[in-house]
N, CA, C and O atoms as a GROMACS GRO file, in nm:
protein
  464
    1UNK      N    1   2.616  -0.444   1.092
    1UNK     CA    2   2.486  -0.446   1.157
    1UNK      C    3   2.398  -0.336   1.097
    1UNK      O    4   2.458  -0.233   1.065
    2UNK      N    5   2.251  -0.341   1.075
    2UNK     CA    6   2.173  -0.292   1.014
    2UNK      C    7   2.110  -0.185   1.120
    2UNK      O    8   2.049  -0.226   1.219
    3UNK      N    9   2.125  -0.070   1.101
    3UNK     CA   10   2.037   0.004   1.195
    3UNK      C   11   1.932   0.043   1.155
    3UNK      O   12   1.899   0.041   1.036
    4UNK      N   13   1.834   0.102   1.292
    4UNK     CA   14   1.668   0.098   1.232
    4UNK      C   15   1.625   0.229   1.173
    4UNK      O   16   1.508   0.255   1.142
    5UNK      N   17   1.774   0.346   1.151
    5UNK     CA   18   1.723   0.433   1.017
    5UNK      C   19   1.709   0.373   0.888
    5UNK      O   20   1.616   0.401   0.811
    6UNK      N   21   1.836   0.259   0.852
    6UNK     CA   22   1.795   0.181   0.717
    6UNK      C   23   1.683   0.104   0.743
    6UNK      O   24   1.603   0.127   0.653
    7UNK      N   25   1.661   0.065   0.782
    7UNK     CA   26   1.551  -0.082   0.836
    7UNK      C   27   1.433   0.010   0.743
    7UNK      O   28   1.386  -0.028   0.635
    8UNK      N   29   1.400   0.139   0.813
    8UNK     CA   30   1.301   0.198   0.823
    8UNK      C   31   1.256   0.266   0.681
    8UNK      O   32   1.144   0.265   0.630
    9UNK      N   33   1.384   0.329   0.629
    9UNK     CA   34   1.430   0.384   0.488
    9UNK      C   35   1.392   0.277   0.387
    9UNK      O   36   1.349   0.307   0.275
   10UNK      N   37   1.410   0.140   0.434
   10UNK     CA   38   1.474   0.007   0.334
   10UNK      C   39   1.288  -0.016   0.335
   10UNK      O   40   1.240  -0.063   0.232
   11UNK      N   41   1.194   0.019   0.451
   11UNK     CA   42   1.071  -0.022   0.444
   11UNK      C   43   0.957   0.032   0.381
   11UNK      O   44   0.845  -0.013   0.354
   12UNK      N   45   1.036   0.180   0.358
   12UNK     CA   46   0.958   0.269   0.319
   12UNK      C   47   1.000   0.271   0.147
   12UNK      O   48   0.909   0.291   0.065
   13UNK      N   49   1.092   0.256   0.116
   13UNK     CA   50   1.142   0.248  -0.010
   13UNK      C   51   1.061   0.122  -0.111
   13UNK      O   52   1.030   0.140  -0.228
   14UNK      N   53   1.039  -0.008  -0.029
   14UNK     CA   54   0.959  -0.090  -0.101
   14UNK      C   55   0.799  -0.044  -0.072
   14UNK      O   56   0.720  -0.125  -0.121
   15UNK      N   57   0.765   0.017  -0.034
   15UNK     CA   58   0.629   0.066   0.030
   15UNK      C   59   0.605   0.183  -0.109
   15UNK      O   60   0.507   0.177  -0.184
   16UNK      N   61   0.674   0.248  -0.117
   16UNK     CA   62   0.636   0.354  -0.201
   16UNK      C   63   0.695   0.317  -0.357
   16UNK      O   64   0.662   0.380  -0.458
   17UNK      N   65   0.774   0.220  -0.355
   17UNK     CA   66   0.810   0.176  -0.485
   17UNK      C   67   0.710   0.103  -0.548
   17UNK      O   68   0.678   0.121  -0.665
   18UNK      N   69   0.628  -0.024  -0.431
   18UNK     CA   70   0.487  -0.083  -0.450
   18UNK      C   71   0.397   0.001  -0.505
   18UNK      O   72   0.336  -0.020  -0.610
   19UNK      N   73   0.387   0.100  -0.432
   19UNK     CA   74   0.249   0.225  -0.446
   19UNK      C   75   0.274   0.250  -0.582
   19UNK      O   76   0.196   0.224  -0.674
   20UNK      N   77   0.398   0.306  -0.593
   20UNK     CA   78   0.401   0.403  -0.724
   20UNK      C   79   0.410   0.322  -0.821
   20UNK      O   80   0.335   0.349  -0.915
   21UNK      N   81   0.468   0.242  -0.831
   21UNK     CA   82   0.485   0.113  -1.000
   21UNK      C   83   0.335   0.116  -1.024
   21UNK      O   84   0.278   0.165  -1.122
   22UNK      N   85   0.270   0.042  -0.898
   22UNK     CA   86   0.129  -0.001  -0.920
   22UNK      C   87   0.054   0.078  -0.970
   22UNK      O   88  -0.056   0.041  -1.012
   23UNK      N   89   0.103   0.229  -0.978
   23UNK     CA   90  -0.024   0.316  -0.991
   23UNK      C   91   0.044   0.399  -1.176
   23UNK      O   92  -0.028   0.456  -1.259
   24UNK      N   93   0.147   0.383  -1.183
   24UNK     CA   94   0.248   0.366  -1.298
   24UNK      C   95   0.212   0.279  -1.456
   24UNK      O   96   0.220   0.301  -1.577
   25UNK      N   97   0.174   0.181  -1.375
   25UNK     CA   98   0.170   0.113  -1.460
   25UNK      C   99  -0.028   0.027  -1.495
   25UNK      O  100  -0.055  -0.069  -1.569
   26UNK      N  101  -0.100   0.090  -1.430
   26UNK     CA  102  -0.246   0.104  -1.427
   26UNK      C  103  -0.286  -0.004  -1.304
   26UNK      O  104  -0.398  -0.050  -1.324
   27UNK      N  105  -0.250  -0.034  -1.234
   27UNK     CA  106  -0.337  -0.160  -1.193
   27UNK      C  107  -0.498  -0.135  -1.139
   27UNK      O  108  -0.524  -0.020  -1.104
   28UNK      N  109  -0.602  -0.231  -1.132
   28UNK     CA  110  -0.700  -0.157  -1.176
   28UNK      C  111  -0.762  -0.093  -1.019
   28UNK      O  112  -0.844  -0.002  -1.030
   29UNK      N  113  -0.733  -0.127  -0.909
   29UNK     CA  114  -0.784  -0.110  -0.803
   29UNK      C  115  -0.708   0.020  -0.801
   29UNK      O  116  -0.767   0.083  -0.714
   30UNK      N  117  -0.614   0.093  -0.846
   30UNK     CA  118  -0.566   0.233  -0.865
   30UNK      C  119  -0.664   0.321  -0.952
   30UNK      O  120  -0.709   0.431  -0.919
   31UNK      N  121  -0.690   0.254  -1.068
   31UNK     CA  122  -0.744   0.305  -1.175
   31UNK      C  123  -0.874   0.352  -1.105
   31UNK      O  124  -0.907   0.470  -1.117
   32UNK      N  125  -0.963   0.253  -1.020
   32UNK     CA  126  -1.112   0.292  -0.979
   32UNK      C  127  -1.108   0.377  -0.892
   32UNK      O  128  -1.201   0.457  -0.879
   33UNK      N  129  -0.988   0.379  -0.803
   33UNK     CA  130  -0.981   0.476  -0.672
   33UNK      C  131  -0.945   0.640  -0.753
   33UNK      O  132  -0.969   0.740  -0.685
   34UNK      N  133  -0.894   0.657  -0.884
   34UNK     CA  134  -0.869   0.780  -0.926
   34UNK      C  135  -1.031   0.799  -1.013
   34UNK      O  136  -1.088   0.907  -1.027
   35UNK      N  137  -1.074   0.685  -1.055
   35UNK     CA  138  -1.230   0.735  -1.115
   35UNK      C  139  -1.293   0.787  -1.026
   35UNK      O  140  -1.326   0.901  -1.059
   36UNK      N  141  -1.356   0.737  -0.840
   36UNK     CA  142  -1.390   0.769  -0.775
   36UNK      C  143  -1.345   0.938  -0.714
   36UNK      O  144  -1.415   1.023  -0.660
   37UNK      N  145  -1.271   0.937  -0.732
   37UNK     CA  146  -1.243   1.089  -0.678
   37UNK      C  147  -1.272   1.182  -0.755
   37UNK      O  148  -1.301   1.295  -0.718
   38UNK      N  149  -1.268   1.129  -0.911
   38UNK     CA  150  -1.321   1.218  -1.051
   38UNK      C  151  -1.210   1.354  -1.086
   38UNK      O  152  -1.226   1.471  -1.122
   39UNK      N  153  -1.120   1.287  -1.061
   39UNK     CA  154  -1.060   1.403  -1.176
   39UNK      C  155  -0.951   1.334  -1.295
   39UNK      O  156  -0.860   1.393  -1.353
   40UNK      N  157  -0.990   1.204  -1.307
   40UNK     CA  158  -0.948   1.173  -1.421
   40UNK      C  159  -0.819   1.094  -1.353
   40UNK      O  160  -0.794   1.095  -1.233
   41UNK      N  161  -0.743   1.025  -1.455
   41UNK     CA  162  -0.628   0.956  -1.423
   41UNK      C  163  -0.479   0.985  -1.404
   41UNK      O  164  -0.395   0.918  -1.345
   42UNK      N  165  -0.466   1.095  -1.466
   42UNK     CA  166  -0.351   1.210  -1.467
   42UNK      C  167  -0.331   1.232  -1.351
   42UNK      O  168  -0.208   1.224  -1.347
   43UNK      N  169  -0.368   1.258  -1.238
   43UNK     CA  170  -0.307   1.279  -1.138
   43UNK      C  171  -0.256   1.103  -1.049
   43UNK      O  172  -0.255   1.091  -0.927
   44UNK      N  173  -0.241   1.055  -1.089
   44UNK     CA  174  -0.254   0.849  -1.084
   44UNK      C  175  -0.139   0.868  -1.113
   44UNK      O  176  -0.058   0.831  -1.028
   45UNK      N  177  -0.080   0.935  -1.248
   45UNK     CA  178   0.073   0.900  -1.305
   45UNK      C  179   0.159   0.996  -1.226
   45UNK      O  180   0.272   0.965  -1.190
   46UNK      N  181   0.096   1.131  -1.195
   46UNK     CA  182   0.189   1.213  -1.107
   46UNK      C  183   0.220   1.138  -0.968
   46UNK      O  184   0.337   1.149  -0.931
   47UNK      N  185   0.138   1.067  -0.888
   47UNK     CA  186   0.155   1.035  -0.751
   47UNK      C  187   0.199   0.943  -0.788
   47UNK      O  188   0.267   0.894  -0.697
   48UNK      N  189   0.203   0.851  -0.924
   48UNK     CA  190   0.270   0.722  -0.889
   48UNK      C  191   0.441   0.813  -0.914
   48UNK      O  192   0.531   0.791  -0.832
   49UNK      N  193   0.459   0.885  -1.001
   49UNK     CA  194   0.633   0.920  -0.983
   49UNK      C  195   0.674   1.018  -0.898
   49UNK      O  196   0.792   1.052  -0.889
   50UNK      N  197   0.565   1.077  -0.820
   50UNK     CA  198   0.633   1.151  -0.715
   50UNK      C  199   0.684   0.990  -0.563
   50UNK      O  200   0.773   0.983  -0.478
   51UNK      N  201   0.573   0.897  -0.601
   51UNK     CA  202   0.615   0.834  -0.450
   51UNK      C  203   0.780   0.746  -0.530
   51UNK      O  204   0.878   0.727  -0.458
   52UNK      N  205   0.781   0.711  -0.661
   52UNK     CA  206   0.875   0.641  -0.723
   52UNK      C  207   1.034   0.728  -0.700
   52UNK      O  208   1.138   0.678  -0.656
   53UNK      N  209   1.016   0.841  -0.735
   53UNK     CA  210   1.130   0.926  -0.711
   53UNK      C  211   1.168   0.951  -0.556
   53UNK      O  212   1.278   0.935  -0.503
   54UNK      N  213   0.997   1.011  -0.479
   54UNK     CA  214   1.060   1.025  -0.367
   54UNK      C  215   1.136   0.906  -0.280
   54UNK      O  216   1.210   0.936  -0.186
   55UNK      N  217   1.110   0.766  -0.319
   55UNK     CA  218   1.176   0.621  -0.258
   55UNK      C  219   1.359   0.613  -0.282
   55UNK      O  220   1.453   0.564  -0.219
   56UNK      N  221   1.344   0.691  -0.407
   56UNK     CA  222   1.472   0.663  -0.482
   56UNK      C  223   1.563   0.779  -0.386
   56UNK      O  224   1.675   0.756  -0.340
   57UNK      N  225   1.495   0.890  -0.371
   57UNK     CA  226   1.563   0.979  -0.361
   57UNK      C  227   1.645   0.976  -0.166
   57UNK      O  228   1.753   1.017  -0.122
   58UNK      N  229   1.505   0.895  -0.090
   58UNK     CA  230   1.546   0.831   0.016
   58UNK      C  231   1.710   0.755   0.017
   58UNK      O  232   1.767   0.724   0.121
   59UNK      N  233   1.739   0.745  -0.051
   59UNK     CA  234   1.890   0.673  -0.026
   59UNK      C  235   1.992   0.767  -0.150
   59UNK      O  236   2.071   0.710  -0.224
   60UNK      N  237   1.975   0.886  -0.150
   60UNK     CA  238   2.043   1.016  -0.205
   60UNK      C  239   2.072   1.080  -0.003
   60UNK      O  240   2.000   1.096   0.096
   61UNK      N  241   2.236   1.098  -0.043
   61UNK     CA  242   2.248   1.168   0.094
   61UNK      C  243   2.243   1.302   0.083
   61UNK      O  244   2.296   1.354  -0.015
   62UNK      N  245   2.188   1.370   0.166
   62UNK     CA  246   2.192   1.525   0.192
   62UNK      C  247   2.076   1.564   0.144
   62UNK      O  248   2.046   1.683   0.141
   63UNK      N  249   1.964   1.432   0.085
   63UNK     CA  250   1.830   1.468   0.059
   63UNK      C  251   1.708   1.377   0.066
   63UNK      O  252   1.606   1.388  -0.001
   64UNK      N  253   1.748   1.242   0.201
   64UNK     CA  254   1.667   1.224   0.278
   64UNK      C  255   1.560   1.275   0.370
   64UNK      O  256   1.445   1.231   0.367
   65UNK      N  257   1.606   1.384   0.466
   65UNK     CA  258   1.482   1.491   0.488
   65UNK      C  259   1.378   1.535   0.353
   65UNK      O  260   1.255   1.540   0.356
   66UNK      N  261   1.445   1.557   0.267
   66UNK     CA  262   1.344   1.614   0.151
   66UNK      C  263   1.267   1.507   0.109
   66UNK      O  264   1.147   1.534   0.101
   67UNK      N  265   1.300   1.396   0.080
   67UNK     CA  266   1.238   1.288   0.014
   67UNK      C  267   1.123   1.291   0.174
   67UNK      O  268   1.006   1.322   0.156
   68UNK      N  269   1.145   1.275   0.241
   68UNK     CA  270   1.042   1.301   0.379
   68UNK      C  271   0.944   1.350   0.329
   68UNK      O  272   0.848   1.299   0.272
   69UNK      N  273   0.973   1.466   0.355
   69UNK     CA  274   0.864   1.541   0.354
   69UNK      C  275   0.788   1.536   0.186
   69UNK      O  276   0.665   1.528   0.191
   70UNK      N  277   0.826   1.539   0.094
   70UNK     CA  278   0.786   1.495  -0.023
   70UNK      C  279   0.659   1.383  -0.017
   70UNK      O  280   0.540   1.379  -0.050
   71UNK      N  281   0.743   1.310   0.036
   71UNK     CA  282   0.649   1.148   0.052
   71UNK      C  283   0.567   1.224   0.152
   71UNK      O  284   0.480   1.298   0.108
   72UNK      N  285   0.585   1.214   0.287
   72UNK     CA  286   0.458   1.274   0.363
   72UNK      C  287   0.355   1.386   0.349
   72UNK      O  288   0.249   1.409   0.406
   73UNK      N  289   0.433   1.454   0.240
   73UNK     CA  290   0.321   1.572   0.210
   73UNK      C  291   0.188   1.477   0.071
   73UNK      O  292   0.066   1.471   0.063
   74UNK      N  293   0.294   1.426  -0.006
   74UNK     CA  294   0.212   1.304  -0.089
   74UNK      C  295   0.096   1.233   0.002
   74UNK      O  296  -0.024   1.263   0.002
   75UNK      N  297   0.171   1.113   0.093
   75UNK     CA  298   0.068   1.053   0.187
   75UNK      C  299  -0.050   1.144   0.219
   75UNK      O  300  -0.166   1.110   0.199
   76UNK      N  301  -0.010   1.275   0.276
   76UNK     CA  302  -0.134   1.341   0.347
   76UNK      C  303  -0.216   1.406   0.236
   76UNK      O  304  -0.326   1.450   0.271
   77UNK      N  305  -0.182   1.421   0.106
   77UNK     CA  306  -0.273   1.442   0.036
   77UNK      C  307  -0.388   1.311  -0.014
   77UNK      O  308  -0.504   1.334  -0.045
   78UNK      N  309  -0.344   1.217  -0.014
   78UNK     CA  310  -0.373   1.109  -0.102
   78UNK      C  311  -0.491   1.082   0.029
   78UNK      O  312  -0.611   1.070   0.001
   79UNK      N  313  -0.441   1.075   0.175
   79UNK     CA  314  -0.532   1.051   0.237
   79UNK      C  315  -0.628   1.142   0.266
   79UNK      O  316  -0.724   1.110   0.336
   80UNK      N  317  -0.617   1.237   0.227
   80UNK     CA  318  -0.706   1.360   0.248
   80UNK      C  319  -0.858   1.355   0.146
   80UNK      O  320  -0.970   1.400   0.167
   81UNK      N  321  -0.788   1.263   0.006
   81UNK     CA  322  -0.868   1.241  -0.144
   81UNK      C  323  -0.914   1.144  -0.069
   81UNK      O  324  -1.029   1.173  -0.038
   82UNK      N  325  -0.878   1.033  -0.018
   82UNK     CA  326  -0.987   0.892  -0.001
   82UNK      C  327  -1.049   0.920   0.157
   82UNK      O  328  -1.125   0.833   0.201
   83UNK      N  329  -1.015   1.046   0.247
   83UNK     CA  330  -1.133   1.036   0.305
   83UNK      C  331  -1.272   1.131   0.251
   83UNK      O  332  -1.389   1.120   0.286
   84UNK      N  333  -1.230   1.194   0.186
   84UNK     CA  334  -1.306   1.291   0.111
   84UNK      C  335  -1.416   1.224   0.062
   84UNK      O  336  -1.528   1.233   0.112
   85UNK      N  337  -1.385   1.152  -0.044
   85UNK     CA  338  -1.420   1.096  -0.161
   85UNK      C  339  -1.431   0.920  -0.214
   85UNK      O  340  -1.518   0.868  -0.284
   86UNK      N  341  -1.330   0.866  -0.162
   86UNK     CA  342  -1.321   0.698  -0.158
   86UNK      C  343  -1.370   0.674  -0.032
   86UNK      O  344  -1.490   0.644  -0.032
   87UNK      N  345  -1.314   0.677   0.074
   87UNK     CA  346  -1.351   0.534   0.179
   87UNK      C  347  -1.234   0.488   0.256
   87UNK      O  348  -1.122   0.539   0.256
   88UNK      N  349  -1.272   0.394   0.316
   88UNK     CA  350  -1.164   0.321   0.320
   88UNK      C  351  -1.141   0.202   0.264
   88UNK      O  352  -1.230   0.134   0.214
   89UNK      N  353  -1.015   0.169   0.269
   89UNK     CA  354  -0.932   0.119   0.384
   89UNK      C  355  -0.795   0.236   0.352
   89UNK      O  356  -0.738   0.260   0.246
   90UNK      N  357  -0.778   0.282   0.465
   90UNK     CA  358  -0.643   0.376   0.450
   90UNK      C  359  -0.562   0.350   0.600
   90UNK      O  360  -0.518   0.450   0.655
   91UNK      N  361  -0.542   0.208   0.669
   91UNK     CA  362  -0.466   0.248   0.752
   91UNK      C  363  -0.342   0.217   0.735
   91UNK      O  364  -0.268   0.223   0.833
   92UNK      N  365  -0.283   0.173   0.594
   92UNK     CA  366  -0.160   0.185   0.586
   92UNK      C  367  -0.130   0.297   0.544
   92UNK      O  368  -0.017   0.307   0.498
   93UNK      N  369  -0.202   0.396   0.544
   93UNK     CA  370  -0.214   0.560   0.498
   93UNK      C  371  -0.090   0.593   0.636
   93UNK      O  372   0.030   0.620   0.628
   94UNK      N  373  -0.191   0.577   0.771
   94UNK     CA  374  -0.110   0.607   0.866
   94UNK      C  375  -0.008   0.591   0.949
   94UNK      O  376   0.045   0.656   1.038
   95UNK      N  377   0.010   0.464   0.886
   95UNK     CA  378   0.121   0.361   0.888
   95UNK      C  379   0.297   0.446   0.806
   95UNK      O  380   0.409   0.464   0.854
   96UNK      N  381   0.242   0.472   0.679
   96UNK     CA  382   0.340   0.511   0.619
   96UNK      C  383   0.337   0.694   0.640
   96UNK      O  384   0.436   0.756   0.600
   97UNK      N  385   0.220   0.773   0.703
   97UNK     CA  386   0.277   0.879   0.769
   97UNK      C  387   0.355   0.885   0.865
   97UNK      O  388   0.436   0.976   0.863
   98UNK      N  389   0.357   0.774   0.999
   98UNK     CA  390   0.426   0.756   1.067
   98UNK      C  391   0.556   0.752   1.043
   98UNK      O  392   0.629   0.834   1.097
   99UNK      N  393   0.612   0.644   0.947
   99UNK     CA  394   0.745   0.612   0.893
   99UNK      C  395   0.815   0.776   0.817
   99UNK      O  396   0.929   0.823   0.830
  100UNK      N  397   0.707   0.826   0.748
  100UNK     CA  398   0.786   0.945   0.696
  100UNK      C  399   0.810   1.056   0.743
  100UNK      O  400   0.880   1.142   0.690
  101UNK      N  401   0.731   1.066   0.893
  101UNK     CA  402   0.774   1.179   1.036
  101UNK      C  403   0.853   1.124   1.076
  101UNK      O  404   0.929   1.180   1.156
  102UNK      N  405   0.867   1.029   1.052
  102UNK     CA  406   1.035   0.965   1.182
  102UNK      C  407   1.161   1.012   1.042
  102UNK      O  408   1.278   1.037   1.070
  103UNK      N  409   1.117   1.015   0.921
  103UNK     CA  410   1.241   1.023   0.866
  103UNK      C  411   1.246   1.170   0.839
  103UNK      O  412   1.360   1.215   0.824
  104UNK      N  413   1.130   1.268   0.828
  104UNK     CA  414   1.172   1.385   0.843
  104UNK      C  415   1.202   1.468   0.984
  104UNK      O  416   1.221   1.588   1.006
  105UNK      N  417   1.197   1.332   1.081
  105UNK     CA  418   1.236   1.424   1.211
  105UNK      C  419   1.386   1.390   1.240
  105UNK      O  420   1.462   1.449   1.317
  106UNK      N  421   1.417   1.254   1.140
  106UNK     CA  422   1.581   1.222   1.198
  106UNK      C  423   1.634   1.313   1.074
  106UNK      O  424   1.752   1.320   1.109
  107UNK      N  425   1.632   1.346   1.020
  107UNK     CA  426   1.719   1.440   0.929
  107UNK      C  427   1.632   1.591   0.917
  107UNK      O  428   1.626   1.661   0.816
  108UNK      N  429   1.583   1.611   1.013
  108UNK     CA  430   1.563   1.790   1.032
  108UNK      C  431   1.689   1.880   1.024
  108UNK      O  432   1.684   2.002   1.016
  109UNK      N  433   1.808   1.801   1.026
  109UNK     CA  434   1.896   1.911   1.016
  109UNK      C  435   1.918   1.929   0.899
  109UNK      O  436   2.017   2.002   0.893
  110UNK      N  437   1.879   1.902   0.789
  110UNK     CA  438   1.876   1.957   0.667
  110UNK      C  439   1.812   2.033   0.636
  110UNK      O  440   1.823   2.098   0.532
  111UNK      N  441   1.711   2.045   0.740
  111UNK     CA  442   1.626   2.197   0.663
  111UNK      C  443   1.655   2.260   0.773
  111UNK      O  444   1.559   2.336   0.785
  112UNK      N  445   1.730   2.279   0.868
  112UNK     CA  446   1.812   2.341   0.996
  112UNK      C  447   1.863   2.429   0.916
  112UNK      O  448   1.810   2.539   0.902
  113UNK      N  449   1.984   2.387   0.844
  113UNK     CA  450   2.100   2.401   0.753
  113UNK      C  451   2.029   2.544   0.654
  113UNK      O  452   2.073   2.658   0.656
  114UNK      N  453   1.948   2.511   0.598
  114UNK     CA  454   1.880   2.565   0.490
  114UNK      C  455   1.842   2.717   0.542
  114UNK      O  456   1.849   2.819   0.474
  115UNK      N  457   1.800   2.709   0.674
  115UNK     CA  458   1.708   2.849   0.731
  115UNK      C  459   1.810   2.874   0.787
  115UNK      O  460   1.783   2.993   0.806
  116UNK      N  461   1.921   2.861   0.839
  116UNK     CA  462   2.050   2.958   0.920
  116UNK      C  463   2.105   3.040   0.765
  116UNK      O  464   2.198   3.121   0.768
   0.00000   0.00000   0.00000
């Protein structure tokens, strides 16, 4: 039986694997959203392999919390650039902050671990 930490892991993993390929590999509605913000496209290839790694790294044990917060510190930047500067539509912005506080709140004991 499937529980709803994988469910959730398994949802977020195609979510950020989507994001990041897409933005990896140019697609163009990526491409205009990094013209619009104006600092060029280079930061397009960093967020597409920070969300690519952090997905991967989601099903690495003992560094699920990290991939968390990774991805959610990502999300909250990215949404921070398109309210700034793009627009919307960002509510799968908050959609996938949601998912990545539930996974850095079910494995807080890894950064428990870390500060004792």
């Amino acid at each position: 039986m499937i529980n709803a930490i994988t469910l959730l892991k398994t949802a977020l993993t195609v979510a950020f694997l989507y994001f990041g390929i897409r933005k990896l590999i140019g697609y163009h509605v990526d491409i205009g959203i990094y013209e619009a913000i104006g600092f060029g496209q280079f930061p397009r290839y960093i967020t597409g392999s920070v969300e690519v790694l952090g997905a991967i790294l989601l099903w690495v044990r003992g560094a699920e919390g990290f991939a968390g917060m990774l991805l959610l510190t990502t999300i909250c930047i990215g949404l921070s650039a398109l309210l700034i500067w793009v627009g919307p539509p960002y509510w799968h912005m908050f959609v996938l902050i949601a998912g990545t506080s539930s996974v850095v709140w079910i494995y807080r004991d890894q950064f428990q671990r870390l500060i004792r």
